[in-house]
C-alpha positions in Angstrom: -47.3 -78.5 -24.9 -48.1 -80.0 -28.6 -51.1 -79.1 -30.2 -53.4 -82.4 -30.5 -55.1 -83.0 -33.5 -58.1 -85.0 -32.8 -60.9 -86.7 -34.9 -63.3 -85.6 -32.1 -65.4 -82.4 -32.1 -64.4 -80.2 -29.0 -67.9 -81.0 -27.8 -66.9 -84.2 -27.4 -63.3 -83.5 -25.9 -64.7 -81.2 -23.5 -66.0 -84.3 -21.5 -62.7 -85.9 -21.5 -60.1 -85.0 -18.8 -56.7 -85.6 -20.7 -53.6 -84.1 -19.4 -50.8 -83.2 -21.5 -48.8 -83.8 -19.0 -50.1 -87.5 -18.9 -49.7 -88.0 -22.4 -46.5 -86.5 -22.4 -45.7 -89.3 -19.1 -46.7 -92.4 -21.4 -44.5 -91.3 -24.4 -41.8 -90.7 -22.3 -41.9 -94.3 -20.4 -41.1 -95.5 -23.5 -45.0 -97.1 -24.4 -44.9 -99.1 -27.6 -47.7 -98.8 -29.4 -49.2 -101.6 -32.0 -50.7 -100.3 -35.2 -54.6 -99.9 -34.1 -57.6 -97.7 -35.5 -56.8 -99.2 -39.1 -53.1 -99.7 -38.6 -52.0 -95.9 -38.9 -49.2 -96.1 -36.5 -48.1 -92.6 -37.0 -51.0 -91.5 -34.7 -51.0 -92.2 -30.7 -54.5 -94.4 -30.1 -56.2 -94.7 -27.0 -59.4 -95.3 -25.5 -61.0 -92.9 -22.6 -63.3 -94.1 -20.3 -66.3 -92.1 -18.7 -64.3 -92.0 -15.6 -61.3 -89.9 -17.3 -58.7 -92.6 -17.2 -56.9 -93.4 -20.7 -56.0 -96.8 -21.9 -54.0 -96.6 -24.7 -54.4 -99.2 -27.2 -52.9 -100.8 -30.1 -53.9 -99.3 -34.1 -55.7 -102.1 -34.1 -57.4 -102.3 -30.7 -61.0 -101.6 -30.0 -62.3 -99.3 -27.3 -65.7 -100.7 -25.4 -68.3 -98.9 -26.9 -70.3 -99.2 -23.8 -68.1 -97.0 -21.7 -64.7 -96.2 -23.7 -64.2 -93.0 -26.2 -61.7 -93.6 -28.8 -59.2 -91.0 -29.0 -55.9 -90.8 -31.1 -53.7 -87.7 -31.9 -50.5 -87.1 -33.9 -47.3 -88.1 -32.4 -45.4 -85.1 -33.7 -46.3 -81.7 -32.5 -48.4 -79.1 -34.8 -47.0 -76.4 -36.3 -46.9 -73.2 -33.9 -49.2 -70.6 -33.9 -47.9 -67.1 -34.5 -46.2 -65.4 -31.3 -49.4 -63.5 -29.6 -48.5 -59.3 -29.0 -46.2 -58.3 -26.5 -48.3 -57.4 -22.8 -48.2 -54.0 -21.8 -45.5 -52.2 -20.0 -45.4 -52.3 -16.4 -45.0 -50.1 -14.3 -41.8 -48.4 -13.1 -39.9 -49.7 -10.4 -39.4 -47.0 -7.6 -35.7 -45.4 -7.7 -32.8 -46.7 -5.9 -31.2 -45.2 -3.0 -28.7 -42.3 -4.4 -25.1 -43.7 -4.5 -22.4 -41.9 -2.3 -20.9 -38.8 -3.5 -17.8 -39.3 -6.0 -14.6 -37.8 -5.3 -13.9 -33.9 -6.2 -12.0 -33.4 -9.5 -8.8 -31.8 -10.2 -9.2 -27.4 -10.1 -9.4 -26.1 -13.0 -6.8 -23.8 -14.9 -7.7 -19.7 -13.5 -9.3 -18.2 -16.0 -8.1 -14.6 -17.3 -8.6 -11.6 -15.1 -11.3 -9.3 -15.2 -11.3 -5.9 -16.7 -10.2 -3.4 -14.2 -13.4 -1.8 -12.8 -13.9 2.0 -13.0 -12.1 4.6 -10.3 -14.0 4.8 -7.0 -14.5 8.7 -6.2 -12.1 10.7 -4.1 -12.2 10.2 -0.6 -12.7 13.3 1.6 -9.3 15.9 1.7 -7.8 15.4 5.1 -6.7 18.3 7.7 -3.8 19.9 6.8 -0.8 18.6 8.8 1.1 21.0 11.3 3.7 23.1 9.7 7.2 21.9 11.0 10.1 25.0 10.6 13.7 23.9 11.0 16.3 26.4 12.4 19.7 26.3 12.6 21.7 29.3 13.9 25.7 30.3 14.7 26.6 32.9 17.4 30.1 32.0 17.6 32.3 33.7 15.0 34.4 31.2 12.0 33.2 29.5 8.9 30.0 27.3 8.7 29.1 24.8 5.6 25.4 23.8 5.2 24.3 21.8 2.6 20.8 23.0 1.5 18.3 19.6 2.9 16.5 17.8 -0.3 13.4 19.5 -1.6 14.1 22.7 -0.3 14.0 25.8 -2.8 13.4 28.3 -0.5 15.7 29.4 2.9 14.9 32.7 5.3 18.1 33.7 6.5 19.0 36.2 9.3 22.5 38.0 9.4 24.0 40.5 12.4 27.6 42.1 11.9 29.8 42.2 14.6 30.4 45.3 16.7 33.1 47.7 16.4 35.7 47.9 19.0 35.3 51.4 21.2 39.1 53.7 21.2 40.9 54.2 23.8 41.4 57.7 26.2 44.3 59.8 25.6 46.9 59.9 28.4 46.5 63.4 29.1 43.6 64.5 27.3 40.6 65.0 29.1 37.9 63.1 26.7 37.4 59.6 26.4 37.5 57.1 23.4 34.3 56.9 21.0 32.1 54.2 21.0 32.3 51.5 18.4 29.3 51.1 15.8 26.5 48.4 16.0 26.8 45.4 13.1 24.1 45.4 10.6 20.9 43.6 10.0 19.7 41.5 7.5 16.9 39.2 7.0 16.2 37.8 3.7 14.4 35.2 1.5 16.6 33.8 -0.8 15.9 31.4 -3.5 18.2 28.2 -3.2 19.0 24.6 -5.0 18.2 21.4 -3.2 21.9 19.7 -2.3 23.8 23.4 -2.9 26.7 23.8 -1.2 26.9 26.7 0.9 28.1 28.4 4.2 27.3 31.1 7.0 30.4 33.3 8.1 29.7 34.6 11.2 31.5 38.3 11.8 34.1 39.1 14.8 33.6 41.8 17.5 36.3 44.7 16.9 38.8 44.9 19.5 39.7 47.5 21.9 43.2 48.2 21.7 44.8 48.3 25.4 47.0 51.0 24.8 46.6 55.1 24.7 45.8 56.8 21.6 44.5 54.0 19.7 41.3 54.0 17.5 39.1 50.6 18.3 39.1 48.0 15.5 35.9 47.7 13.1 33.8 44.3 13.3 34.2 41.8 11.0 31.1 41.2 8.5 28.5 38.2 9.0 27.8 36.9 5.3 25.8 33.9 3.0 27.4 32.2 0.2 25.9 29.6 -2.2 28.4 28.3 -4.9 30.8 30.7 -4.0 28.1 33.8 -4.5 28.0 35.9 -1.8 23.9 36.7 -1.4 23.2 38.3 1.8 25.9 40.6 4.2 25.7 42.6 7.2 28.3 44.9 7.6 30.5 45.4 10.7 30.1 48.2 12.9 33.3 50.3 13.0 35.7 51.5 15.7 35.2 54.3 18.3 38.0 56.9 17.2 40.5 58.1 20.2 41.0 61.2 22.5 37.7 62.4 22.2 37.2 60.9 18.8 33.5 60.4 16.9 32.1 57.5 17.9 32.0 54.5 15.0 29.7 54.0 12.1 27.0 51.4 12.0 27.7 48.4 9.6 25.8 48.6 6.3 23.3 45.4 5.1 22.8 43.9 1.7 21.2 41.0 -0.3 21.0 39.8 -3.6 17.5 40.7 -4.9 17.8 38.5 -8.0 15.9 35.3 -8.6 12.6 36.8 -6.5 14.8 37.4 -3.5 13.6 40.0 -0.5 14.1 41.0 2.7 14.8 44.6 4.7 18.6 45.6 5.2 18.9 47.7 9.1 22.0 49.7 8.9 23.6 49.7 12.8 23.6 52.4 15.2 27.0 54.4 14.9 28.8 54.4 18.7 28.5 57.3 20.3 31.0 60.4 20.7 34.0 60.2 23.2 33.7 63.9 23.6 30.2 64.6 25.9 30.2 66.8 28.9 29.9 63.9 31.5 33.2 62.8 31.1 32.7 60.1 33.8 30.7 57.7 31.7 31.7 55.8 28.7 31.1 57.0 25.5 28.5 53.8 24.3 29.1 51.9 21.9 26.1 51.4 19.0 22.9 48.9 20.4 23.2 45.7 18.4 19.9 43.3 17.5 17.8 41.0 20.0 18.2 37.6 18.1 17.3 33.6 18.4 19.3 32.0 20.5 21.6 34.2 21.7 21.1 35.9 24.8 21.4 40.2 25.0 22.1 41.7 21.4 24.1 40.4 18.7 26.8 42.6 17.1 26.6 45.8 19.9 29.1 48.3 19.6 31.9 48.6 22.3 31.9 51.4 24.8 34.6 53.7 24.6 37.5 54.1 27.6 37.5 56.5 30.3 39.5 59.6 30.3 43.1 59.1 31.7 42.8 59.3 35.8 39.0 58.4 35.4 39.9 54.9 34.3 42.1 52.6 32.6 41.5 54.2 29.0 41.0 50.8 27.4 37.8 50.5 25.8 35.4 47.4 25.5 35.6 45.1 22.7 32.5 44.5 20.1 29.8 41.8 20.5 30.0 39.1 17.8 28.1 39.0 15.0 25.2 36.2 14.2 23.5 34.4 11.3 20.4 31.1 11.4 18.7 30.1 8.5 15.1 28.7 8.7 13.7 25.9 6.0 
């Protein structure tokens, strides 16, 4: 709306009900207005009656005195007043709703690892497991390679000669053939290398020859050999002699004692004599050894033959020898 400059005091204008809107209706239909109120036609004249209505009037036109108010303003609008201060701030609106969840970004590159954390303690020492001993053993007499298992420094070995063969009764001799010696014992720790090479060689029983006048033959020996080095032997027992003869000699034992080796060596019991007053019995042969595995006695002597007309004369044959080894 244009500020109106007016000739009349606001007093006056108070009593007059002009709209700018009005005024703004007339000079917008285009009113034109004939120079009035001393011919100054750059003013808008009119006259306002007690009622509020306005007439406007020429710049030369007169308003009744009795009931009119003359009234003129500029036609151009006054020069704006400065902008007034900004009103306060209202208040903040409330929040919106919170929008959905976005989607999840791409993982990360893993990050280095940690430092490794400290040793937990020991955990309680469990019971000790069952010891587990492995035998092997030969009773029949030949040749036996072993191969000492992995890990294994240590062997017990256990060695019986073979028997000697009783002799045989003379034809016309009254005494018998002598009893043939016992084999030797031997049982030994020996000291061994994982993966060695060695072998068990188990002694013959001496044989009984079937004919008059012959001495019985000694047993063979039962020996253990690594890499070619004999470490342990027990000796054959030896032949019962003929016609009344001595009885044989018990096989001698022997091991190596190097390299912390040990053990006990039995020497056998020697067959006994074929001369004895009870010429109707055998002359026996020397007791072998109770072993694993093998039943009665491991490298016995063999008894001596009856007397010619007693018995045949032939004498018994020696038990074999034996050998095991325990890891």
């Amino acid at each position: 709306m244009n500020l109106l400059r007016m000739r009349w005091s606001i007093a006056q204008l108070a009593v007059v009900a002009v709209t700018a809107a009005a005024l703004g209706g007339l000079i917008a239909a285009g009113v034109t207005l004939v120079s009035a109120h001393g011919g100054d036609t750059s003013k808008v004249h009119a006259c306002v009656t007690r009622l509020g209505t306005v007439r406007l009037v020429e710049s030369n036109g007169v308003c009744n005195p009795l009931f009119e108010t003359p009234l003129d303003w500029s036609k151009e609008g006054g020069v704006s007043g400065p902008a007034g201060p900004s009103g306060a701030t209202g208040p903040t609106g409330p929040s919106g709703a919170t929008g959905p969840t976005g989607p999840s970004g791409a993982t990360g590159p893993t990050g280095p690892s940690g430092a490794t954390g400290p040793t937990g303690p020991s955990g309680a020492t469990g019971p000790a497991g069952a010891s587990v001993t492995k035998l092997s053993f030969f009773t029949t007499p030949g040749v036996y390679p072993v191969v000492i298992p992995p890990d294994t420094t240590v062997v017990v070995i256990e060695l019986v000669g073979g028997g000697g063969g009783g002799g045989v009764a003379g034809e016309s001799v009254p005494d018998g053939g002598g009893g043939g010696g016992g084999g030797a014992y031997v049982r030994a720790t020996i000291h061994v290398t994982p993966g060695a090479s060695c072998q068990f060689t188990v002694g013959t029983g001496g044989a009984s020859p079937g004919q008059f006048f012959y001495d019985g033959d000694a047993g063979g020996a039962t020996t253990f050999a690594c890499e070619s080095v004999t470490l342990a032997s027990a000796g054959g027992g030896g032949g019962g002699l003929t016609e009344g003869g001595a009885g044989g000699s018990g096989g001698i034992g022997s091991f190596l004692t190097a390299a912390g080796n040990g053990g006990v060596a039995i020497t056998g019991s020697p067959g006994m004599s074929g001369s004895h007053p009870n010429l109707a019995l055998s002359s026996q042969g020397g007791v072998g050894f109770a072993v694993t595995g093998q039943a009665g006695f491991a490298g016995s002597g063999g008894d001596g033959g009856l007397r010619y007309g007693v018995g045949t004369g032939s004498g018994l044959p020696g038990a074999s020898g034996y050998a095991s080894m325990q890891w």
